[in-house]
C-alpha positions as CSV (number, residue, x, y, z in Angstrom):
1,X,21.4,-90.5,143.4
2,X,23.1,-88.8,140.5
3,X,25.2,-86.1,142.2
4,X,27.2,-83.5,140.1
5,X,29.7,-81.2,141.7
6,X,30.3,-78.0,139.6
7,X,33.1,-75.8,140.3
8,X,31.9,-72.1,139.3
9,X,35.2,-69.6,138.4
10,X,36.3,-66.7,136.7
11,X,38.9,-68.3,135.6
12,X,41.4,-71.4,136.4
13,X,44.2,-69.4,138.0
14,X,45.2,-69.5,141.6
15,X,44.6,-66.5,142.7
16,X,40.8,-65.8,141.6
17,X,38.2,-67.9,143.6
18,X,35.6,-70.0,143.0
19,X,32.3,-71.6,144.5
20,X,31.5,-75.4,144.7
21,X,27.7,-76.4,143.8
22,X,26.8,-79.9,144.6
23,X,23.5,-80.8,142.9
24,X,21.5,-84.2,143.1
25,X,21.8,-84.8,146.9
26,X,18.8,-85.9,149.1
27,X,16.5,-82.6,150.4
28,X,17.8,-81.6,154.2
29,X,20.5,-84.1,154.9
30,X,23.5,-83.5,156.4
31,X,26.4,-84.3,154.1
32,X,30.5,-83.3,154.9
33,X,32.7,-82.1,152.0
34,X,36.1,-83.0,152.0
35,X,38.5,-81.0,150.1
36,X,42.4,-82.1,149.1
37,X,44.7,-80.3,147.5
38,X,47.6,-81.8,146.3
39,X,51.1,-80.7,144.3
40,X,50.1,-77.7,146.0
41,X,52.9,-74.7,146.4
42,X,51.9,-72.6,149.4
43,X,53.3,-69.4,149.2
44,X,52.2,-68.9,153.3
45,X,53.8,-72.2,153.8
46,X,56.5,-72.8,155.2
47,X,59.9,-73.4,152.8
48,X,60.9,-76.6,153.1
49,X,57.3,-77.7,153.5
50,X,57.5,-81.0,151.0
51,X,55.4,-80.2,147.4
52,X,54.2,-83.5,147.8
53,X,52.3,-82.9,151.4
54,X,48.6,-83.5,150.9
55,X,46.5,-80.6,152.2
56,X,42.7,-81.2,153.9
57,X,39.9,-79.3,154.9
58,X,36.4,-80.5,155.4
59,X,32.7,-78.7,156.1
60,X,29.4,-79.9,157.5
61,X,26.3,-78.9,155.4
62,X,23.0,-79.6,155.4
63,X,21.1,-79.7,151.4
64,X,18.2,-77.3,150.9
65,X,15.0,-78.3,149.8
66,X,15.8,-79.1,146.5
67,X,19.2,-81.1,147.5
68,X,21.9,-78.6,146.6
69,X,24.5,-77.4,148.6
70,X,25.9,-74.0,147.3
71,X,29.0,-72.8,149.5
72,X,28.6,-68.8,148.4
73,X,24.9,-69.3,150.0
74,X,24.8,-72.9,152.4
75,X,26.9,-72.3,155.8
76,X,29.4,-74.8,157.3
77,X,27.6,-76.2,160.3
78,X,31.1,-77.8,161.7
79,X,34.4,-78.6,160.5
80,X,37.5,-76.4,159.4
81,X,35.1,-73.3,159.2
82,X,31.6,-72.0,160.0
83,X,29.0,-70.3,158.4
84,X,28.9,-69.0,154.8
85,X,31.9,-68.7,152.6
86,X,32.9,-69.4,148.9
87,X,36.4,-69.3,149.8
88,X,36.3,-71.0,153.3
89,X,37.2,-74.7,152.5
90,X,40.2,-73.9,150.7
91,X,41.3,-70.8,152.6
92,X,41.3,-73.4,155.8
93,X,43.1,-75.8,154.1
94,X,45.9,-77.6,156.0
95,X,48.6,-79.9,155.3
96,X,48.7,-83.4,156.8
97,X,52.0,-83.7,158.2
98,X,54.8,-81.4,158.3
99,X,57.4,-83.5,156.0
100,X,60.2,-81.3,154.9
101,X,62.1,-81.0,151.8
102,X,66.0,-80.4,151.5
103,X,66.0,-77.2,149.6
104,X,67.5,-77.6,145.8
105,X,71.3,-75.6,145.3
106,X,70.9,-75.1,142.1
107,X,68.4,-73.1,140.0
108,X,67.8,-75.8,137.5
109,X,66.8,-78.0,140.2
110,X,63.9,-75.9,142.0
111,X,60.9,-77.2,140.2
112,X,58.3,-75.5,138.0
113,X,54.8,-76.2,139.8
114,X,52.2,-74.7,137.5
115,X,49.2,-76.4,138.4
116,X,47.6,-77.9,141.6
117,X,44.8,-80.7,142.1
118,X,41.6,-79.7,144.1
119,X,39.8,-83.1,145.0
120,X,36.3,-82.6,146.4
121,X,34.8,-85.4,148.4
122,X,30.7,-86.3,149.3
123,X,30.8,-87.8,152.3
124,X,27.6,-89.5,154.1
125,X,29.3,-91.1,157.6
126,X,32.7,-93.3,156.3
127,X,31.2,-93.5,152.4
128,X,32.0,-91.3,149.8
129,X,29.0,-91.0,147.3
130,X,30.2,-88.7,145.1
131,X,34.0,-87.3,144.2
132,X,35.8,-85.1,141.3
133,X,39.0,-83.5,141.0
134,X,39.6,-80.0,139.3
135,X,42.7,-78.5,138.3
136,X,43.8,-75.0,139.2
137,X,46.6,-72.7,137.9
138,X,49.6,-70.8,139.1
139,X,50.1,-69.8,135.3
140,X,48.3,-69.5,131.6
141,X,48.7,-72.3,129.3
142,X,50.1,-70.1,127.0
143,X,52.9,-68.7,129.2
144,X,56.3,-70.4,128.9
145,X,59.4,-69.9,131.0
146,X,63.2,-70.6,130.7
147,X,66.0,-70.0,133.4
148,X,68.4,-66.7,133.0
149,X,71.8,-67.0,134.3
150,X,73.4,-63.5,135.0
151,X,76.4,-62.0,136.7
152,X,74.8,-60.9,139.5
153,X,71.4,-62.3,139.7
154,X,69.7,-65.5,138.6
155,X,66.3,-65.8,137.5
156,X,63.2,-67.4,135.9
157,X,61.7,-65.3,133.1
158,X,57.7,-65.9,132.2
159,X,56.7,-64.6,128.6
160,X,54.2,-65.8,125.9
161,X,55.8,-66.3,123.0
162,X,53.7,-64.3,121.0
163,X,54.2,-61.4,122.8
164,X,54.9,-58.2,121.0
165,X,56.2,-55.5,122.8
166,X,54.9,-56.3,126.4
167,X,55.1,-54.2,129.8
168,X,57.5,-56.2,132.2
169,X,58.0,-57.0,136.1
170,X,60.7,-58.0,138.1
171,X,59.6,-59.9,141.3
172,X,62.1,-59.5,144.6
173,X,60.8,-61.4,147.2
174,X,62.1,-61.8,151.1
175,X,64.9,-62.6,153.2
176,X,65.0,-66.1,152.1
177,X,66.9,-64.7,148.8
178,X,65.8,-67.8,146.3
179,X,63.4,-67.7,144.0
180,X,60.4,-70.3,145.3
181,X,58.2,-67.7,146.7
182,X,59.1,-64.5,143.8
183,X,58.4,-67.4,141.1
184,X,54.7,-68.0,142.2
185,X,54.2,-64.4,142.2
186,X,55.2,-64.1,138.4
187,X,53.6,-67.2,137.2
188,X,50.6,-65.2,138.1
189,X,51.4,-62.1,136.8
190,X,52.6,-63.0,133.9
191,X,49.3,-64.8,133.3
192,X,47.3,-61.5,132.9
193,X,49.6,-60.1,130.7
194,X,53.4,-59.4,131.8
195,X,56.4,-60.8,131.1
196,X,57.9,-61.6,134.3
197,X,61.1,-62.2,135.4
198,X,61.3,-63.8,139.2
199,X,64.7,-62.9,140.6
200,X,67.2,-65.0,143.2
201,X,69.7,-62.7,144.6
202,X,71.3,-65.2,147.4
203,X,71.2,-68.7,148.7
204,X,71.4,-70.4,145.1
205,X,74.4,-72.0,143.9
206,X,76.8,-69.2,141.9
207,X,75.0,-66.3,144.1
208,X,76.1,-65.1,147.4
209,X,76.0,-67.3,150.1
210,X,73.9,-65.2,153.1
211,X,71.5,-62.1,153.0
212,X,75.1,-60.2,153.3
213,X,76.9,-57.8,150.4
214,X,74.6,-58.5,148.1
215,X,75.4,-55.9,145.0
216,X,72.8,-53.3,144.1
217,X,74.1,-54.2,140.6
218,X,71.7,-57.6,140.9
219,X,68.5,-55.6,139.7
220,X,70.5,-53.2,137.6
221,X,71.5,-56.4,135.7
222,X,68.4,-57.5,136.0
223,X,66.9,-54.2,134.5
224,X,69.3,-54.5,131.5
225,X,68.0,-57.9,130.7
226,X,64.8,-56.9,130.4
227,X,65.5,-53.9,128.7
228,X,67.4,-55.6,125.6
229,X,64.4,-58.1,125.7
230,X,63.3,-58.4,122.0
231,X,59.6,-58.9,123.1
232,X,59.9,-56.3,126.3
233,X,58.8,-52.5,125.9
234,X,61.5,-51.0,127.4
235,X,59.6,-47.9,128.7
236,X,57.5,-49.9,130.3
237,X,58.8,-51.8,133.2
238,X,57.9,-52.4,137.0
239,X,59.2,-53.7,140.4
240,X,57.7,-55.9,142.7
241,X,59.7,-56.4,145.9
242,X,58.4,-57.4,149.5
243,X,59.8,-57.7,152.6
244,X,63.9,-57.4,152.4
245,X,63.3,-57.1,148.6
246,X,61.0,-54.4,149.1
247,X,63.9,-52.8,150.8
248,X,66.6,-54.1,148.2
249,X,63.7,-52.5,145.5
250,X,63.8,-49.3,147.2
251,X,67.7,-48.9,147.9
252,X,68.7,-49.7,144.5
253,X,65.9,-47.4,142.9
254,X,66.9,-44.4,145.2
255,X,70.0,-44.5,143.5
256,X,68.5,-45.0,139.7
257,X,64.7,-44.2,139.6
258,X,64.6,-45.6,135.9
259,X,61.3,-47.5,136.2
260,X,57.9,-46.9,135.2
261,X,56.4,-47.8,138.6
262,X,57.3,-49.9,142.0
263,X,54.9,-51.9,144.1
264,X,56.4,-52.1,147.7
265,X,54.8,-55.0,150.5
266,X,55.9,-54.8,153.5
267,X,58.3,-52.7,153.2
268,X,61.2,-51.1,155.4
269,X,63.0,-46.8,154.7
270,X,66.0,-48.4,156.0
271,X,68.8,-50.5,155.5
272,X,69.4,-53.3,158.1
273,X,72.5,-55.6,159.2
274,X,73.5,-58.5,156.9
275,X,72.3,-62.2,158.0
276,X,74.8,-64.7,158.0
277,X,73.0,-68.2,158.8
278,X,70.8,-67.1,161.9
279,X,73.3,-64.2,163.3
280,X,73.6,-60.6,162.1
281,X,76.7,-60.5,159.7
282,X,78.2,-57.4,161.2
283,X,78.5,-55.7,157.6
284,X,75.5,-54.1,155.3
285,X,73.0,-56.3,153.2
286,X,73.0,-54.6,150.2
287,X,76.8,-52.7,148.4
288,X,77.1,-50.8,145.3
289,X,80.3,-50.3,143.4
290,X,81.7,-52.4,146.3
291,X,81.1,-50.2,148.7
292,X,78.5,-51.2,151.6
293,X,75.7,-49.0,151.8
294,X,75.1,-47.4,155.6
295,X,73.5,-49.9,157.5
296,X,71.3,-49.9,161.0
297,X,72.8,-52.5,163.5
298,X,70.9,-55.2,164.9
299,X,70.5,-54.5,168.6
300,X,69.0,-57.6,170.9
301,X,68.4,-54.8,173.6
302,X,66.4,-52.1,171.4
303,X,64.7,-55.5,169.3
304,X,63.5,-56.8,172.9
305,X,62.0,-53.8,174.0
306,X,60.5,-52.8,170.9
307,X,58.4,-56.3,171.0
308,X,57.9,-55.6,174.9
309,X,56.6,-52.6,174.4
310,X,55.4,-52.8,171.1
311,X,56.6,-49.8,170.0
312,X,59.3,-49.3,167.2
313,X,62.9,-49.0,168.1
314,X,64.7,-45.8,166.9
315,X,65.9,-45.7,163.4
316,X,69.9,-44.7,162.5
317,X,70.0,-41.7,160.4
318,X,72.5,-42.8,158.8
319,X,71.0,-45.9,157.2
320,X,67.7,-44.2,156.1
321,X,67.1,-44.5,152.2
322,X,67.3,-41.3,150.6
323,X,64.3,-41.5,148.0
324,X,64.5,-37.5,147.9
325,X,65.2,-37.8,144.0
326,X,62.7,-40.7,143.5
327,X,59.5,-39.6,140.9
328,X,58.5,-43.0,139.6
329,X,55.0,-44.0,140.7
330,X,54.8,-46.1,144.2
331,X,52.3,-48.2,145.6
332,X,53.1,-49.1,149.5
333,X,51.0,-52.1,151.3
334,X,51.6,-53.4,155.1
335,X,50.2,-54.5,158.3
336,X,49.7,-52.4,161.2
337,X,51.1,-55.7,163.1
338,X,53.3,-56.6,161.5
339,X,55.7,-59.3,163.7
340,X,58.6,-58.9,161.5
341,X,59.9,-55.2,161.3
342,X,57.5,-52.0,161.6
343,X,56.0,-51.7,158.0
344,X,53.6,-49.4,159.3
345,X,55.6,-46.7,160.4
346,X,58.4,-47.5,157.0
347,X,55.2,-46.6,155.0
348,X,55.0,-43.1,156.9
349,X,58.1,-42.1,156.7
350,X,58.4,-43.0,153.0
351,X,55.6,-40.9,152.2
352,X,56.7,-38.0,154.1
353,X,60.0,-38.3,152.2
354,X,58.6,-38.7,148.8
355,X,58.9,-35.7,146.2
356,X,57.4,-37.3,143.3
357,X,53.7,-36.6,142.1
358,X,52.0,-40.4,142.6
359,X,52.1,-42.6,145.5
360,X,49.7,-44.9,147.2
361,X,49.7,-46.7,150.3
362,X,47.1,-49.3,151.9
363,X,47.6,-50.3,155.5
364,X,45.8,-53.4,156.6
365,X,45.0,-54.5,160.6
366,X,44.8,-58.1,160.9
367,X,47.5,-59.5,158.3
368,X,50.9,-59.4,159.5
369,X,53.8,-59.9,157.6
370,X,52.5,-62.4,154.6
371,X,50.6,-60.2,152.4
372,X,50.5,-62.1,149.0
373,X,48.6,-63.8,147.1
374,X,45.0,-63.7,147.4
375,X,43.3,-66.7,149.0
376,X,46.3,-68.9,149.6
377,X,45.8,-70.1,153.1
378,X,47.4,-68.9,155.9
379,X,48.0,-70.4,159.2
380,X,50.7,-68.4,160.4
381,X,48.5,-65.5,162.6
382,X,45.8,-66.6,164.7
383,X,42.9,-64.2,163.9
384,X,40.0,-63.8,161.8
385,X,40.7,-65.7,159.0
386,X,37.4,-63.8,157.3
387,X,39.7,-60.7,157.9
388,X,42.9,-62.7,156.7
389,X,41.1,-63.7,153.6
390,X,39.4,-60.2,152.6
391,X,42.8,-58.3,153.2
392,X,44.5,-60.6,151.7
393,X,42.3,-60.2,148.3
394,X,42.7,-56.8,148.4
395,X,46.4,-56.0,148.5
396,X,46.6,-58.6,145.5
397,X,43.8,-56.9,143.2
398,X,45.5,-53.8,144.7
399,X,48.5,-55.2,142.8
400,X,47.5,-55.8,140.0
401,X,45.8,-52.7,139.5
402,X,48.2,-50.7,140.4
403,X,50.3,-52.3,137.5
404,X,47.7,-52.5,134.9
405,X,47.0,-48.4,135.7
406,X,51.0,-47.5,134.9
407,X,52.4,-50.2,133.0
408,X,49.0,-50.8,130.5
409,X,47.5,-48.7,128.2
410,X,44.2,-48.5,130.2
411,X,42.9,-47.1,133.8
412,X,41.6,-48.2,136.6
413,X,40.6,-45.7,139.8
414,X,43.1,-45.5,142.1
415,X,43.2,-48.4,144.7
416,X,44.3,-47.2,148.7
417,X,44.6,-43.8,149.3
418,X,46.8,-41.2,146.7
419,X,48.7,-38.9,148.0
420,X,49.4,-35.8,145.3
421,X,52.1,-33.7,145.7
């Protein structure tokens, strides 16, 4: 048999998908597929899941007439999934064992994964008759990156070097402060058409210890940078944040409100209590001018019975972000179950408080708190992982497009639902 495996795609980046044809098989056999993926980053994944884990997932077809299995059109009899999907054999990837990595101090140690191996596998019983490994992308070949060592933030900045006067992004990620999970992001983005700078704001070496104090001045400094970037359009910058960035994002933009536009995921209207290790730091997470910004206390009691209940627990006054003066363009996305804080009802209240002219919200039902990039796997909620998948898609192209309407010189129709004022 002479068996070709094509990979159909877009494009070679990460976050686009692609369909596997296998021509040159016998007519109405059953064959498995075996996929691997290996140096693959995760974003879903746990952090100090080891780079070097091998991920698997394998399928049951059965060749039409002609001997081709085509995944956007042959279903999955067995295996990791069933029935038809383009997407399914990588979305159900998993990884083989749960080795963990000690997680790098320093910034210069946290390595640059840029590219990921997809090995597909024939299998007929225990022989493989036909194999071929493809290469994805978490970035353009054309991108390059160097590290940026501020005052108050560290960072990794994407740019093509032949850039001339190019919108720009900062990426914020979570509670976990480094910059692993806001560098994936920006590869990306950078490769359709940003320069991007992913920002660490605690837990590196020469930053702040714990998700406690940290300095609103971080993404000022981090604003400047970009600003007095010879290859950066100055009037043309965004903010990415999600989960505690999100929040970080929107405290320190209440206050200044000098960007072109801000995509929120996951967000929270409030300021919560510090984390110091894996207890509340009794202080604020976020100062400015030294001076802690009003913070809502974590409360065991109201956090219990707001999971019991599954209601949210009252919010402190006090601690709400006052986005009264805010005008720059928003886009909110969230989960309606979300495990981690209530997105859903941040999202309200945000738009309710908003004075501006342009903001945008999409709320999704199945995804909880990992809304990122589309079709990375995702193991972490046990639902639909067709729902999973789809909503996951569409808060990324949501994303992007929001970007590409404010930040390029081109439209696109609005994505989620505009609110005008």
């Amino acid at each position: 048999m002479n068996i070709q495996i094509e990979l159909i795609t877009a494009s070679e980046l990460a976050d686009e998908s692609f369909n596997i044809v296998i021509n040159g098989l016998k007519p109405r056999e059953t064959y498995r597929v075996e996929m691997f993926l290996s140096d693959y980053y995760c974003i879903n994944a746990p952090m100090r899941l080891a780079h070097d884990v091998l991920w698997k997932s394998t399928a049951t077809f059965v060749s039409d007439t002609n001997g081709i299995i085509n995944m956007s059109q042959t279903p999955s009899c067995s295996g990791s999934y069933e029935g038809i999907s383009t997407m399914g054999l990588f979305f159900n990837a998993k990884p083989l064992t749960n080795k963990r990595k000690k997680l790098p101090n320093s910034l210069s140690e946290i390595p640059l994964l840029d590219h990921f191996f997809v090995d597909i596998k024939i299998m007929q019983g225990n022989t493989v008759i036909a194999e071929r490994t493809f290469i994805r992308y978490y970035m353009s070949s054309q991108i390059s990156h160097k590290d940026i060592y501020g005052k108050h933030f560290q960072g990794r900045l994407f740019y093509d070097k032949k850039a001339i006067k190019t919108p720009a992004l900062i990426i914020v990620s979570g509670s976990e402060g480094r910059i692993e999970k806001a560098q994936n992001i920006a590869q990306l983005l950078s490769s359709r058409g940003y320069i991007c700078l992913a920002v660490a704001y605690f837990g590196l070496e020469g930053l702040p210890k714990h998700l406690e104090r940290i300095p609103l001045e971080c993404l000022v400094e981090a604003k400047d940078y970009l600003r007095q970037h010879p290859q950066v359009d100055s009037e043309r910058i965004g903010i990415y944040g999600r989960s505690k960035g999100a929040e970080f994002v929107l405290a320190e933009e209440s206050l200044f409100n000098d960007v072109q536009c801000l995509v929120l995921n996951s967000p929270s209207d409030v300021v919560y209590e510090g984390i110091k290790g894996k207890w509340n730091s009794h202080t604020s997470s976020w100062t400015y001018l030294q001076k802690e910004l009003p913070y809502q206390k974590f409360r065991l009691r109201d956090y219990l019975f707001s999971k019991l209940l599954k209601k949210s627990f009252p919010k402190d006054c006090s601690a709400r972000i006052d986005i009264g003066q805010m005008h720059s363009p928003i886009l909110l996305l969230g989960s309606t179950v979300d495990e981690i804080w209530d997105a859903s009802s941040a999202i309200d209240d945000i738009v309710s408080h908003y004075k501006g002219h342009h903001i945008t919200f999409k709320k999704y039902h199945e995804t909880g708190h990992m809304l990122t990039v589309a079709y990375q796997p995702n193991h972490r909620y046990r639902k639909d992982w067709r729902l999973l998948l789809k909503e996951s898609k569409d808060s990324w192209l949501a994303t992007i497009h929001f970007f590409d309407r404010h930040l390029k010189k081109r439209c696109y129709k609005s994505y989620g639902k505009d609110i005008k004022k």
